[in-house]
N, CA, C and O atoms as CSV, one atom per row, in Angstrom:
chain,resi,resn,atom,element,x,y,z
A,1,UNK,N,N,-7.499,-2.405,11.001
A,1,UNK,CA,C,-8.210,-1.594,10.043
A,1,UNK,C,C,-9.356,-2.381,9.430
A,1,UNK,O,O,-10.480,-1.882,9.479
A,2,UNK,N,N,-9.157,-3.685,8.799
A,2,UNK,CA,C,-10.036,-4.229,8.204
A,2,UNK,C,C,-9.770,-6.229,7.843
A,2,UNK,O,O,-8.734,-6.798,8.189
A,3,UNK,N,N,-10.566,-6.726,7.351
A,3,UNK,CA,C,-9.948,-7.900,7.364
A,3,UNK,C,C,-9.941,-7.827,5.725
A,3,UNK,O,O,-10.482,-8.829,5.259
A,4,UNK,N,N,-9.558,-7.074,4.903
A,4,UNK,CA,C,-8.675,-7.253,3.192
A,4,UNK,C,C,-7.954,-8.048,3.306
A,4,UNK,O,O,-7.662,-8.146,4.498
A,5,UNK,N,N,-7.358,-8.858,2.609
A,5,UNK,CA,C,-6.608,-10.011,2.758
A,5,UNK,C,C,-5.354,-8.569,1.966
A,5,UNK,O,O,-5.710,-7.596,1.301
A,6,UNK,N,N,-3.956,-8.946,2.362
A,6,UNK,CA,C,-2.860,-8.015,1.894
A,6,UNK,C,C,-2.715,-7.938,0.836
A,6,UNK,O,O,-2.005,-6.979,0.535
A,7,UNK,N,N,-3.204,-8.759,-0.314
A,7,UNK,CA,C,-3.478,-8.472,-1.737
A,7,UNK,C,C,-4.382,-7.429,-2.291
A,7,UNK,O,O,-4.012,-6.730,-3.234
A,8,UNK,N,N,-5.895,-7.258,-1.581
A,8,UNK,CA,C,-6.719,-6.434,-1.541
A,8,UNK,C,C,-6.274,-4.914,-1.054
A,8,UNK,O,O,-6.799,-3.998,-1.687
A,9,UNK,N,N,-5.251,-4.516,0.134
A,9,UNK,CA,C,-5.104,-3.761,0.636
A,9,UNK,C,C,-4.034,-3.107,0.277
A,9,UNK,O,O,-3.699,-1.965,0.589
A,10,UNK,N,N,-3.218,-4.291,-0.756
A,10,UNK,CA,C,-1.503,-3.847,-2.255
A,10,UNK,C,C,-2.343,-3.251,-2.974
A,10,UNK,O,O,-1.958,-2.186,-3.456
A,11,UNK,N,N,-3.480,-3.623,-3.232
A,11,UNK,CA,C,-4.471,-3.539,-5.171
A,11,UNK,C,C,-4.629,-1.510,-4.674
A,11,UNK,O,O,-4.236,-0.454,-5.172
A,12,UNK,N,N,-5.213,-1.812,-3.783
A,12,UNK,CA,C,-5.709,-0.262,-2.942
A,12,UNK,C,C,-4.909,0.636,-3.123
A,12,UNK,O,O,-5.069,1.692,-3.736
A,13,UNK,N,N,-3.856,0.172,-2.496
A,13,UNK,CA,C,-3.042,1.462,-2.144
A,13,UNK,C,C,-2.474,1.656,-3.524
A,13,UNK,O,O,-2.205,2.857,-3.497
A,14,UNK,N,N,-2.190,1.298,-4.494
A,14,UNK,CA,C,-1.878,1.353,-5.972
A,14,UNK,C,C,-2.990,1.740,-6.812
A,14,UNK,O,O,-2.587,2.588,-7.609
A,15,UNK,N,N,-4.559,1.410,-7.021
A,15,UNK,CA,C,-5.439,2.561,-7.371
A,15,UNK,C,C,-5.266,3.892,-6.651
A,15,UNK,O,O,-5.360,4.854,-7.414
A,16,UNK,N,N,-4.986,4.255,-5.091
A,16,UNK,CA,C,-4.989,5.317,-4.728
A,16,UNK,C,C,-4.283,6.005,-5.223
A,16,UNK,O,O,-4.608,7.185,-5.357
A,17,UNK,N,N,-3.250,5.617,-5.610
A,17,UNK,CA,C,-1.693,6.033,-6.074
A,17,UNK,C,C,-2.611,6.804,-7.522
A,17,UNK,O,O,-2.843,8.013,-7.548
A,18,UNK,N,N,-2.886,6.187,-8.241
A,18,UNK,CA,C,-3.505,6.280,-9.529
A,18,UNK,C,C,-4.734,7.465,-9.651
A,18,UNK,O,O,-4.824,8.120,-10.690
A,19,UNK,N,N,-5.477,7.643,-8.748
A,19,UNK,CA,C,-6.498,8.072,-8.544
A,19,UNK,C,C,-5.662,9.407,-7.723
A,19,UNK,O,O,-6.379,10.388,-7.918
A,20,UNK,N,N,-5.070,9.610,-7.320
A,20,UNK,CA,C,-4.329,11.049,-6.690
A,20,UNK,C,C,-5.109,10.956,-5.578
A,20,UNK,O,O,-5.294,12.030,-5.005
A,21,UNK,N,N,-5.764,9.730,-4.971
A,21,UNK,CA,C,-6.400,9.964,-3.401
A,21,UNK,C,C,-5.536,9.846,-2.488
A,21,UNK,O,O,-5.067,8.772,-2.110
A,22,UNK,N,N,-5.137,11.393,-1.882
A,22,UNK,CA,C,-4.034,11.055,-1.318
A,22,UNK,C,C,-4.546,10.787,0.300
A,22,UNK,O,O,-3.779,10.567,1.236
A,23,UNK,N,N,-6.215,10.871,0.394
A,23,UNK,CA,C,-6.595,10.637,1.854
A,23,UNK,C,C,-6.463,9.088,1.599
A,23,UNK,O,O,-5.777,8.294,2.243
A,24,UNK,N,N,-7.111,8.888,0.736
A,24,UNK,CA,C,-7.128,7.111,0.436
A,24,UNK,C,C,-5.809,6.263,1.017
A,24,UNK,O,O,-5.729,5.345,1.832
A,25,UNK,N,N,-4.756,7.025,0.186
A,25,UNK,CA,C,-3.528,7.014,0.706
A,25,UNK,C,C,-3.429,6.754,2.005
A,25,UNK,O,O,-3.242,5.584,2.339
A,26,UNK,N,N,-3.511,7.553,2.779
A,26,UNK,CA,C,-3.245,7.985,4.102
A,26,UNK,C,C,-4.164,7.263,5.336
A,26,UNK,O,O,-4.051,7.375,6.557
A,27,UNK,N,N,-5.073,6.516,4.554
A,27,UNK,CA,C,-5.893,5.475,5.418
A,27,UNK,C,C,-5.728,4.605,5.146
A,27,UNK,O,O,-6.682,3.852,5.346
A,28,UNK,N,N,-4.610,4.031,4.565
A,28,UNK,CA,C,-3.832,2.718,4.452
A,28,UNK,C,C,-2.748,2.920,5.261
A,28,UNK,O,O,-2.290,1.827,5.593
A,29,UNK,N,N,-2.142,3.826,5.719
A,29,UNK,CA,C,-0.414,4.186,5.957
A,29,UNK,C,C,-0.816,4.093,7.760
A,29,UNK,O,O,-1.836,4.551,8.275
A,30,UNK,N,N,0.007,3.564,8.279
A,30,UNK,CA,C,-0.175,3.304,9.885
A,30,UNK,C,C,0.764,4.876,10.418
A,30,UNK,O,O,1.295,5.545,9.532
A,31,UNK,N,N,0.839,5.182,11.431
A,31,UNK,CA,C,1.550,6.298,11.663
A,31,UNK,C,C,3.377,6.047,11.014
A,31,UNK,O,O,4.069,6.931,10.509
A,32,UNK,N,N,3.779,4.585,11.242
A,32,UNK,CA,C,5.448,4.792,11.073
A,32,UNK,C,C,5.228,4.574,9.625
A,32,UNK,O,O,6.341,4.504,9.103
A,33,UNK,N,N,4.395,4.451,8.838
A,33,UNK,CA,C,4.724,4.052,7.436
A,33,UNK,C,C,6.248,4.460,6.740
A,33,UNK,O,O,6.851,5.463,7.122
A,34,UNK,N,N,6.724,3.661,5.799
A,34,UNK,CA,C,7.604,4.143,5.636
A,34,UNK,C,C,7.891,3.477,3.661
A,34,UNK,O,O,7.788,2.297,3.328
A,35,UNK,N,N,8.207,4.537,2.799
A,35,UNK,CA,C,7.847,4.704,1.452
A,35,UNK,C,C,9.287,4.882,1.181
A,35,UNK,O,O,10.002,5.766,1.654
A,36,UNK,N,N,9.710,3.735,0.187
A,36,UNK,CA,C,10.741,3.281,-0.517
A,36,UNK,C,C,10.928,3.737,-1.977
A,36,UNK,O,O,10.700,2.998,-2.936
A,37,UNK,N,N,11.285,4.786,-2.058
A,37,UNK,CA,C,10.532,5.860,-3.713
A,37,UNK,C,C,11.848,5.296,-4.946
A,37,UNK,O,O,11.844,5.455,-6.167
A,38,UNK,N,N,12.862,4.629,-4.092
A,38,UNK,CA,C,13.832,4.166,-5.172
A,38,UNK,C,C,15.412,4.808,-4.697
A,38,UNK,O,O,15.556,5.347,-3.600
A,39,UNK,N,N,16.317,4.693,-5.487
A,39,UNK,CA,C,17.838,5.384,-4.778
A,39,UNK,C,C,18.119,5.206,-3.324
A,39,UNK,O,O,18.732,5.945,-2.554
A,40,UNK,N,N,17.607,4.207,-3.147
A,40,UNK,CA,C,17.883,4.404,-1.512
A,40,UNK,C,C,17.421,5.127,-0.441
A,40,UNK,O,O,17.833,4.964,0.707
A,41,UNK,N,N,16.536,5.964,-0.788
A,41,UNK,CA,C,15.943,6.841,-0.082
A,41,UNK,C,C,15.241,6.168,0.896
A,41,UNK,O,O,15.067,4.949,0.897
A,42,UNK,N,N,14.740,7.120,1.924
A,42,UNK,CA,C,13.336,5.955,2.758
A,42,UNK,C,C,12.934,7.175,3.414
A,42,UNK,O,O,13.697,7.953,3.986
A,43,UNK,N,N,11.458,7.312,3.270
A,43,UNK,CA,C,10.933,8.622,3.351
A,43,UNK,C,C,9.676,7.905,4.733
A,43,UNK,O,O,8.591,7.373,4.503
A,44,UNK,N,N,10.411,8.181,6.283
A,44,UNK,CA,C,9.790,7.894,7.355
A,44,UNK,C,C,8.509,8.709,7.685
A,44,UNK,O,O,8.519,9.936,7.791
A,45,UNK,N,N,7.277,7.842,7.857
A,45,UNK,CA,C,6.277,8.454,8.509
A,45,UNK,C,C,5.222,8.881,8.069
A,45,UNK,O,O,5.575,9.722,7.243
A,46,UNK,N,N,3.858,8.837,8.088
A,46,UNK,CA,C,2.417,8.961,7.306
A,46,UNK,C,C,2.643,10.210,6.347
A,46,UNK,O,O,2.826,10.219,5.129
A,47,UNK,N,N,2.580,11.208,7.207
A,47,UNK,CA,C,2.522,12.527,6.902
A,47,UNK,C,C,3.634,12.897,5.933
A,47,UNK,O,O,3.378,13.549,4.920
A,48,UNK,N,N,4.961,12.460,6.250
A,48,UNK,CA,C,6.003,12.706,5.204
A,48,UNK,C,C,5.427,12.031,4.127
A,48,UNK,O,O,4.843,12.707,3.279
A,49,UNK,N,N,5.479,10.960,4.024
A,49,UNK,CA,C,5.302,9.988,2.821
A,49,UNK,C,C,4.009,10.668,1.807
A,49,UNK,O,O,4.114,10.733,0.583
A,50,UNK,N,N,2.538,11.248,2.742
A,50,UNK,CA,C,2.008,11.512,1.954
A,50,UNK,C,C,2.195,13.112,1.045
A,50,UNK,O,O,1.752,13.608,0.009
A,51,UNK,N,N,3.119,13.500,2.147
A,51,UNK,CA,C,3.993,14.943,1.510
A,51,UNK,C,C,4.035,14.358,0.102
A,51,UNK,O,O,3.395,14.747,-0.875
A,52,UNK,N,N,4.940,13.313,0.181
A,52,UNK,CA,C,6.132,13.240,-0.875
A,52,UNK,C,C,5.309,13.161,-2.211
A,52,UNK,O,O,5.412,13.912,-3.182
A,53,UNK,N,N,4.170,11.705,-1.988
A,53,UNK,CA,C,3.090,11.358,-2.925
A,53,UNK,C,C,2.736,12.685,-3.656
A,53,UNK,O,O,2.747,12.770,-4.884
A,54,UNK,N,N,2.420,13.722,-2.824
A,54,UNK,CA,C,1.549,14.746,-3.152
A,54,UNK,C,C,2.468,15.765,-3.956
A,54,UNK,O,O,1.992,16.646,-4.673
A,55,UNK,N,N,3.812,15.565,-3.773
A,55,UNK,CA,C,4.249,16.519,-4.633
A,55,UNK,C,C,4.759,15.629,-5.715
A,55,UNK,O,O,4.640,16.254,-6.769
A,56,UNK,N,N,5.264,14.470,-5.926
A,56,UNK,CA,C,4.981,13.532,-7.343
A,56,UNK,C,C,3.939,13.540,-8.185
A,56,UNK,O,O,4.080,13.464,-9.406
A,57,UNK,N,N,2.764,13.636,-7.567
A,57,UNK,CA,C,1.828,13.314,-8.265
A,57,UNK,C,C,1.111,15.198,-8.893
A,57,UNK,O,O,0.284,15.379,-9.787
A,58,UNK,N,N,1.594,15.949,-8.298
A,58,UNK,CA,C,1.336,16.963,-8.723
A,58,UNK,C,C,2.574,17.336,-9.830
A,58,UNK,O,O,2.267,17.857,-10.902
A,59,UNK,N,N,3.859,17.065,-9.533
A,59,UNK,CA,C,4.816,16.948,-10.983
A,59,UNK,C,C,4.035,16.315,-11.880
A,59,UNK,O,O,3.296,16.710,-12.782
A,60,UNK,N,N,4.408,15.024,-11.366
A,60,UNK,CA,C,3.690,14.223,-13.096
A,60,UNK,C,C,2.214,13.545,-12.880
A,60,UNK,O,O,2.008,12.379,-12.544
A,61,UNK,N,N,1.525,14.256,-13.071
A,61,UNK,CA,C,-0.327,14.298,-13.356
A,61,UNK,C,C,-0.672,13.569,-13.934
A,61,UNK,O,O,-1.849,13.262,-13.748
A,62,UNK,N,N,0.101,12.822,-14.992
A,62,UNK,CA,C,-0.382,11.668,-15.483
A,62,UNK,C,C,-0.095,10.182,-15.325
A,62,UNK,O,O,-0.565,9.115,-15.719
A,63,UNK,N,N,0.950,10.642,-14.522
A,63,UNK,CA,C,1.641,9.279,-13.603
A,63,UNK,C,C,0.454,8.364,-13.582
A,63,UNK,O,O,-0.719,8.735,-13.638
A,64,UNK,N,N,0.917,7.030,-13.486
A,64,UNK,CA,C,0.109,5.467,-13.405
A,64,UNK,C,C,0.882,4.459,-13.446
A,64,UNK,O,O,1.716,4.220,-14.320
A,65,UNK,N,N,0.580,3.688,-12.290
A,65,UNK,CA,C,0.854,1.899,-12.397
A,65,UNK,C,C,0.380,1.297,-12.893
A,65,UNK,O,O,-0.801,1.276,-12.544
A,66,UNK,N,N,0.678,0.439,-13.908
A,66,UNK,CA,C,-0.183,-0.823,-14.460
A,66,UNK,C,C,0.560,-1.891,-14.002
A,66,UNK,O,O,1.716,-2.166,-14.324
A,67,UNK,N,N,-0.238,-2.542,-13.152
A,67,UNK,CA,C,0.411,-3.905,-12.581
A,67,UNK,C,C,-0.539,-5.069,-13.629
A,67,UNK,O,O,-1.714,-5.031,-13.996
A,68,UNK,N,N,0.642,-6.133,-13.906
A,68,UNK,CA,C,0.210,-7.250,-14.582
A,68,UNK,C,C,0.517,-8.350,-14.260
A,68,UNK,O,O,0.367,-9.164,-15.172
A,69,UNK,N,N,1.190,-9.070,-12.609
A,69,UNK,CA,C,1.301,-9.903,-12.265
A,69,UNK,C,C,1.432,-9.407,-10.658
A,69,UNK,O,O,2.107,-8.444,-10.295
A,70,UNK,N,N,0.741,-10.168,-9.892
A,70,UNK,CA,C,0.938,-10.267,-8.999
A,70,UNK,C,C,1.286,-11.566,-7.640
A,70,UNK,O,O,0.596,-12.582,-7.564
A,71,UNK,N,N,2.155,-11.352,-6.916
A,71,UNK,CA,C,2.729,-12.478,-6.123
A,71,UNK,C,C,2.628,-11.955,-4.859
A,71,UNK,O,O,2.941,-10.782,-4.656
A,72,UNK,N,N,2.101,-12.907,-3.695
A,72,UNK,CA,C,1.876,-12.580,-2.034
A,72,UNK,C,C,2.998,-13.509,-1.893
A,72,UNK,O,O,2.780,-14.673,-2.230
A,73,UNK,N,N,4.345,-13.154,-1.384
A,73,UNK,CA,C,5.080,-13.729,-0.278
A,73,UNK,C,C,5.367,-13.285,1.117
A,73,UNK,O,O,6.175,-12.401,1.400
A,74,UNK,N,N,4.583,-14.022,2.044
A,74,UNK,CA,C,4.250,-13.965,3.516
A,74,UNK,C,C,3.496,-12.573,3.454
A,74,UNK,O,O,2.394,-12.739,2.930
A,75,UNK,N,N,3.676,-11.527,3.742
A,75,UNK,CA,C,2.733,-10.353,3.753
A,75,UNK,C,C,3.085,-9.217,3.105
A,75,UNK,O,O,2.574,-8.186,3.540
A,76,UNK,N,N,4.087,-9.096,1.846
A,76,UNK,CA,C,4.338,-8.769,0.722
A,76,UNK,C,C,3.885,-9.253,-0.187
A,76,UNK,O,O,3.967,-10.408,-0.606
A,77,UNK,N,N,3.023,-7.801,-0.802
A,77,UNK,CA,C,2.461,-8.083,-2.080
A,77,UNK,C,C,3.481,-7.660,-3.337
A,77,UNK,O,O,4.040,-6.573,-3.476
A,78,UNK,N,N,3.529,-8.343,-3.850
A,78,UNK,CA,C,4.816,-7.791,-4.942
A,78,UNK,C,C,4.151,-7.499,-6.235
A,78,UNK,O,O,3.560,-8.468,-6.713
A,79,UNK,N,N,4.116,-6.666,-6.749
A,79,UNK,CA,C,3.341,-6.368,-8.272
A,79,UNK,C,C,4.449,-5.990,-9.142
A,79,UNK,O,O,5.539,-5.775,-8.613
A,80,UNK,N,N,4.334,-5.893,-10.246
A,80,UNK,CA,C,5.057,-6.629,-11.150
A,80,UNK,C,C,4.215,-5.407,-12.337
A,80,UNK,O,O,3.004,-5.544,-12.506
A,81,UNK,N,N,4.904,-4.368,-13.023
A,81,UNK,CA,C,4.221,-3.746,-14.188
A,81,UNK,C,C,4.838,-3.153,-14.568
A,81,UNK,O,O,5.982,-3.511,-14.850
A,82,UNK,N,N,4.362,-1.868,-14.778
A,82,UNK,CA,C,5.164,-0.943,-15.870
A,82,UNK,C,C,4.354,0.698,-15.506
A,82,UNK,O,O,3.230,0.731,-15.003
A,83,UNK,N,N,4.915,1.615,-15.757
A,83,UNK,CA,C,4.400,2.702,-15.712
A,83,UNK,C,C,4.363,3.912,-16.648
A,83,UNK,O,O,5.347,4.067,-17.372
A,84,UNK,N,N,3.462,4.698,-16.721
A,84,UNK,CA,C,3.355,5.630,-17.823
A,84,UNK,C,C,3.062,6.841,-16.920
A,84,UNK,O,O,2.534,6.762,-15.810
A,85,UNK,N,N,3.565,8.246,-17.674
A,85,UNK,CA,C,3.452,9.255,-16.916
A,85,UNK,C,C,4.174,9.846,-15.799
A,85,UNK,O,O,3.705,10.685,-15.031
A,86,UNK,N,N,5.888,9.126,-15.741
A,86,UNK,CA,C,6.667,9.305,-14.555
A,86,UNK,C,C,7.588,10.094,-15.124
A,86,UNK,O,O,8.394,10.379,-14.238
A,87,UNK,N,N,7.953,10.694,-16.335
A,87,UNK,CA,C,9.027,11.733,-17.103
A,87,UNK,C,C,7.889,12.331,-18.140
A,87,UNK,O,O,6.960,11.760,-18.711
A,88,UNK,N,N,8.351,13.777,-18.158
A,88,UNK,CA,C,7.568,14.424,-19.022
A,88,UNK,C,C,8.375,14.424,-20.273
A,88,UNK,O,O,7.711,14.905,-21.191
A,89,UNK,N,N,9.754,14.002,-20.697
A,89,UNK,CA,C,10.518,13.754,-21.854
A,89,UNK,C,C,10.371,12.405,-22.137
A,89,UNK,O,O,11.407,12.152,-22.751
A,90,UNK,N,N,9.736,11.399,-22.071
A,90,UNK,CA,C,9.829,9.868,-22.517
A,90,UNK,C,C,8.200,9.588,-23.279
A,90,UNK,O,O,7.130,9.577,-22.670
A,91,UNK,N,N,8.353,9.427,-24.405
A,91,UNK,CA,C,6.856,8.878,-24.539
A,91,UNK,C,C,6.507,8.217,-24.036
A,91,UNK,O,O,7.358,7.370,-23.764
A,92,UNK,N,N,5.013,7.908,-23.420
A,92,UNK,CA,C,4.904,6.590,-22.994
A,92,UNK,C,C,4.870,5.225,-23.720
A,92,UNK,O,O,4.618,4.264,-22.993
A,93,UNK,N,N,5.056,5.008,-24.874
A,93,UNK,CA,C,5.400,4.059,-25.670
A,93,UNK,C,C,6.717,3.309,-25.061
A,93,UNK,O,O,6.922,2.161,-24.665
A,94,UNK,N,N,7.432,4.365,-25.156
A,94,UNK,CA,C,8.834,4.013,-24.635
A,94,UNK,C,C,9.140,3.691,-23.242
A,94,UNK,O,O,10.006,2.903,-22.860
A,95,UNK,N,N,8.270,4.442,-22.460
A,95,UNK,CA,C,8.543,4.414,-20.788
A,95,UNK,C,C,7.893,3.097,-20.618
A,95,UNK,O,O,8.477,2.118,-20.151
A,96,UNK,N,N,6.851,3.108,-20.953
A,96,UNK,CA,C,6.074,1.467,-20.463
A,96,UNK,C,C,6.929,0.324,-21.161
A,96,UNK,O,O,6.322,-0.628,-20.671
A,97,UNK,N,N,7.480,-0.006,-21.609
A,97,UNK,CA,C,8.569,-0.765,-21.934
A,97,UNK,C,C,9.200,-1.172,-20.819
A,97,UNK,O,O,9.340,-2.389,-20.696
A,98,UNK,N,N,9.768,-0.216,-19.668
A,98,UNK,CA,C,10.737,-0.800,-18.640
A,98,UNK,C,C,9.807,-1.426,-17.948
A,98,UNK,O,O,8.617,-1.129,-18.054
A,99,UNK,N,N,10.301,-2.468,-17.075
A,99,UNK,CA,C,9.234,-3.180,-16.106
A,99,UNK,C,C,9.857,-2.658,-14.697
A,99,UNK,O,O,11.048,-2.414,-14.501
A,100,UNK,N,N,8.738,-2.532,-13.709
A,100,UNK,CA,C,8.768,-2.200,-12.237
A,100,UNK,C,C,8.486,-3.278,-11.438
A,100,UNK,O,O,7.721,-4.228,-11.603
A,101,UNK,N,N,9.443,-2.889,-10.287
A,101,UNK,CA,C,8.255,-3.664,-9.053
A,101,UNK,C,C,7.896,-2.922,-8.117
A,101,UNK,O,O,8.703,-2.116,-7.654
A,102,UNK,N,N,6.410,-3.034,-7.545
A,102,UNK,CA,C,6.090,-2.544,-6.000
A,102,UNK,C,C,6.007,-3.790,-5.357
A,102,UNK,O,O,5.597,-4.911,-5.659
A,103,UNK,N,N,6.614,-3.156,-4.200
A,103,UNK,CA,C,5.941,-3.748,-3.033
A,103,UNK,C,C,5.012,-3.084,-1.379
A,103,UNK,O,O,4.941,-2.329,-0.410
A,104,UNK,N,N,4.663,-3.826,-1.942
A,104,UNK,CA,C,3.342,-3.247,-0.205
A,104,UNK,C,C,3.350,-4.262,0.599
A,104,UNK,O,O,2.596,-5.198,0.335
A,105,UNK,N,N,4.263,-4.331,1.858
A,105,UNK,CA,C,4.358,-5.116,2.948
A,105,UNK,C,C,3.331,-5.020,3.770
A,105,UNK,O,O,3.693,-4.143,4.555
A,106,UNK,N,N,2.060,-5.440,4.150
A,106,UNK,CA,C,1.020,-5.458,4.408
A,106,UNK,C,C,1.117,-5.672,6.254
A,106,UNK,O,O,1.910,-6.505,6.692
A,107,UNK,N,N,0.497,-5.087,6.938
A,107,UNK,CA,C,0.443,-5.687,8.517
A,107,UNK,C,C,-0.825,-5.150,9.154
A,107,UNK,O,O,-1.058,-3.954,9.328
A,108,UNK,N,N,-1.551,-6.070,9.454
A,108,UNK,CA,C,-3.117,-5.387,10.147
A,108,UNK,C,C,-3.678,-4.594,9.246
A,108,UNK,O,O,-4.218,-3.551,9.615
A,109,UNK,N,N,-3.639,-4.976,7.867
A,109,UNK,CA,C,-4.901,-4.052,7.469
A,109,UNK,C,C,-3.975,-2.546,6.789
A,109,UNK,O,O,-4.498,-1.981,5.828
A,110,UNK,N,N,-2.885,-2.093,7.243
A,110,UNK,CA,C,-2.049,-1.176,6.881
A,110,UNK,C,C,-1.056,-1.700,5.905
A,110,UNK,O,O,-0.564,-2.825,5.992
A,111,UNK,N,N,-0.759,-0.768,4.896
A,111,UNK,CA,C,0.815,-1.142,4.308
A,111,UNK,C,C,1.741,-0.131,4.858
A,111,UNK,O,O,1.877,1.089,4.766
A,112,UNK,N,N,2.489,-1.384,5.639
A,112,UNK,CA,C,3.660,-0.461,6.638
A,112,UNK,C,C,4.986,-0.135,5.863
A,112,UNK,O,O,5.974,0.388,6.378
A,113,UNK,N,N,4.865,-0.524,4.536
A,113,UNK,CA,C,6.136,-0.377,3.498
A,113,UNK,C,C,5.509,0.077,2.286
A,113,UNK,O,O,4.296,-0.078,2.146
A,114,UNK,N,N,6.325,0.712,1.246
A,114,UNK,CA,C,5.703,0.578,-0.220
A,114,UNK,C,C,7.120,0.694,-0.585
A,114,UNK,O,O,7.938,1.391,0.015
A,115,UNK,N,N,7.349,-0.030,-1.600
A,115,UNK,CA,C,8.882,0.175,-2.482
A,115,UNK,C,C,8.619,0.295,-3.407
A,115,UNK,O,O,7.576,-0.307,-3.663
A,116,UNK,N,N,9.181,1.005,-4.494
A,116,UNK,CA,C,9.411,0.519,-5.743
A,116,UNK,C,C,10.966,0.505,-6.340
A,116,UNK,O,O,11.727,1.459,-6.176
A,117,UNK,N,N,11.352,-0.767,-7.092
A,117,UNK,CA,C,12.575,-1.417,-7.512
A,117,UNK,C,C,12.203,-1.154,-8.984
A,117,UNK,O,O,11.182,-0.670,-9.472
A,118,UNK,N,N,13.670,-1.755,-9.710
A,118,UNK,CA,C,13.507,-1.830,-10.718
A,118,UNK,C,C,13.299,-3.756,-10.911
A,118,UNK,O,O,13.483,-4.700,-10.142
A,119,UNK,N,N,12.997,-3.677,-11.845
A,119,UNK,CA,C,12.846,-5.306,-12.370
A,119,UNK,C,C,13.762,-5.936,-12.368
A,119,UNK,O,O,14.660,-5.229,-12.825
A,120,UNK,N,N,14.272,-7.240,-12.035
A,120,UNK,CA,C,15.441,-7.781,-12.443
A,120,UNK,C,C,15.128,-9.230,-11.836
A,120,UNK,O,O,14.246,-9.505,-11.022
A,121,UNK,N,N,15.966,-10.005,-12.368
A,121,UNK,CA,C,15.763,-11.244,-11.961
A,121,UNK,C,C,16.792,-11.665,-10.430
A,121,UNK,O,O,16.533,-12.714,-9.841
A,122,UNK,N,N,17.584,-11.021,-10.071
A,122,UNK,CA,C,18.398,-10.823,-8.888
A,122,UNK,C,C,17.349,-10.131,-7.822
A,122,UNK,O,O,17.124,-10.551,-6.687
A,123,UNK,N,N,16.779,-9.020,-8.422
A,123,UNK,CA,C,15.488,-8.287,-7.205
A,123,UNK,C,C,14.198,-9.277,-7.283
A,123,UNK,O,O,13.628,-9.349,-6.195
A,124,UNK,N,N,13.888,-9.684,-7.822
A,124,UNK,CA,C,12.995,-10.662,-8.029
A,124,UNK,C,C,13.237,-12.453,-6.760
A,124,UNK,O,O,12.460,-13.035,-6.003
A,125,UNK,N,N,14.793,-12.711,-7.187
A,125,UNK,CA,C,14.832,-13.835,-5.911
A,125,UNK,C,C,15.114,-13.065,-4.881
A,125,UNK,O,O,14.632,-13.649,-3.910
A,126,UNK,N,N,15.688,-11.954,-4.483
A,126,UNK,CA,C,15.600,-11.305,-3.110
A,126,UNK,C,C,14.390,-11.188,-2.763
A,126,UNK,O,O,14.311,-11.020,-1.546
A,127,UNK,N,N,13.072,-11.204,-3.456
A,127,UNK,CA,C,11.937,-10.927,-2.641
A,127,UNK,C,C,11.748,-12.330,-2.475
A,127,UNK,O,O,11.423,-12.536,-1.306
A,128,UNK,N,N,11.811,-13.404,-3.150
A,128,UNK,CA,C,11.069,-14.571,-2.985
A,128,UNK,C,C,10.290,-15.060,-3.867
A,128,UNK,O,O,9.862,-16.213,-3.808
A,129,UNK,N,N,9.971,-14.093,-4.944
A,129,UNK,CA,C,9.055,-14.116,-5.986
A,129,UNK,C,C,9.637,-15.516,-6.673
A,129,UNK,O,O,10.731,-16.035,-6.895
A,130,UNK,N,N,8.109,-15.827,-6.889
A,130,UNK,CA,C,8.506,-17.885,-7.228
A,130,UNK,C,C,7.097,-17.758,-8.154
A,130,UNK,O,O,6.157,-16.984,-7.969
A,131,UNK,N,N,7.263,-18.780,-9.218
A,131,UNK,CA,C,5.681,-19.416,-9.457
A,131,UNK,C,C,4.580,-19.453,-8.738
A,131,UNK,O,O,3.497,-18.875,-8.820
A,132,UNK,N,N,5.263,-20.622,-7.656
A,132,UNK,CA,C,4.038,-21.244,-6.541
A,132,UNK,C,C,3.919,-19.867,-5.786
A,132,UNK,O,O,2.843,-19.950,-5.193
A,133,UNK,N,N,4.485,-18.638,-5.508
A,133,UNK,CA,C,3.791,-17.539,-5.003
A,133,UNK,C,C,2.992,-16.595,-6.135
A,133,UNK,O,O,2.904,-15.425,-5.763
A,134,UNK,N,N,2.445,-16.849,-7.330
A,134,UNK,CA,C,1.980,-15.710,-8.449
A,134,UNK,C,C,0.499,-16.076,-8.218
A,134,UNK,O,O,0.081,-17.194,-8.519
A,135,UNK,N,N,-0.139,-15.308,-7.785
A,135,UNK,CA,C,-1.653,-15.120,-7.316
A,135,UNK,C,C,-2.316,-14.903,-9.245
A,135,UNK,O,O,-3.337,-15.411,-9.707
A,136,UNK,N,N,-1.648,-14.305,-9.732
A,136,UNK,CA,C,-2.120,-13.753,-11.090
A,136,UNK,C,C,-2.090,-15.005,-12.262
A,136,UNK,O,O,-1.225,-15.861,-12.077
A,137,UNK,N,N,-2.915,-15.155,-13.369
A,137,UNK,CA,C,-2.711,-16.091,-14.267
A,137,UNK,C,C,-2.118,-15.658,-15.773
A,137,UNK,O,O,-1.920,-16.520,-16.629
């Protein structure tokens, strides 16, 4: 697709997310993409995944990531934030309080994964997330 380094091509697909571009979307996603929405789920394939986006983001319209740290281990970008706009009963005062993680497993220019976890310091050493990997200051 391009030579973005997989940090550039995590940052992307998370404004797209933000921006409701769901073509944007979809020119990051390789045909098997495959979108990790949480519960275990795993929602196989461009077209599904951007289904799914498209009906989230049409629930909650004001949905947003704010990422505030970010870490590249091997071709996982791991971001590290908080979100506002994912329950229409939670203020966002209150919702941005919990911390998230994405991840965008990066390959050729595509993110062939996207997850999102909850925060924890147990999900945190399962990815690898270290100091010497925090791109962010």
């Amino acid at each position: 697709m391009s030579s973005d380094s997989p940090v550039d091509v995590g940052i992307r697909f998370v404004e797209s997310i933000n921006r409701r571009d769901l073509d944007g979307l979809v020119a990051l996603m390789p045909p098997d993409h495959k979108l990790f929405p949480g519960g275990g789920d795993v929602i196989t394939g461009r077209e599904k995944a951007r289904d799914a986006l498209s009906d989230y983001v049409s629930s909650w319209p004001e949905f947003q990531i704010h990422i505030s740290d970010i870490y590249l281990v091997d071709n996982a970008v791991v971001m590290i934030g908080r979100t506002t706009g994912s329950c229409a009963d939670t203020p966002k005062g209150i919702e941005i309080q919990e911390r998230r993680i994405y991840v965008a497993k990066v390959e050729d220019g595509f993110v062939k994964e996207f997850h999102h976890l909850d925060d924890s310091d147990q999900v945190r050493k399962e990815l690898g997330v270290s100091a010497e990997k925090r791109i962010t200051k």
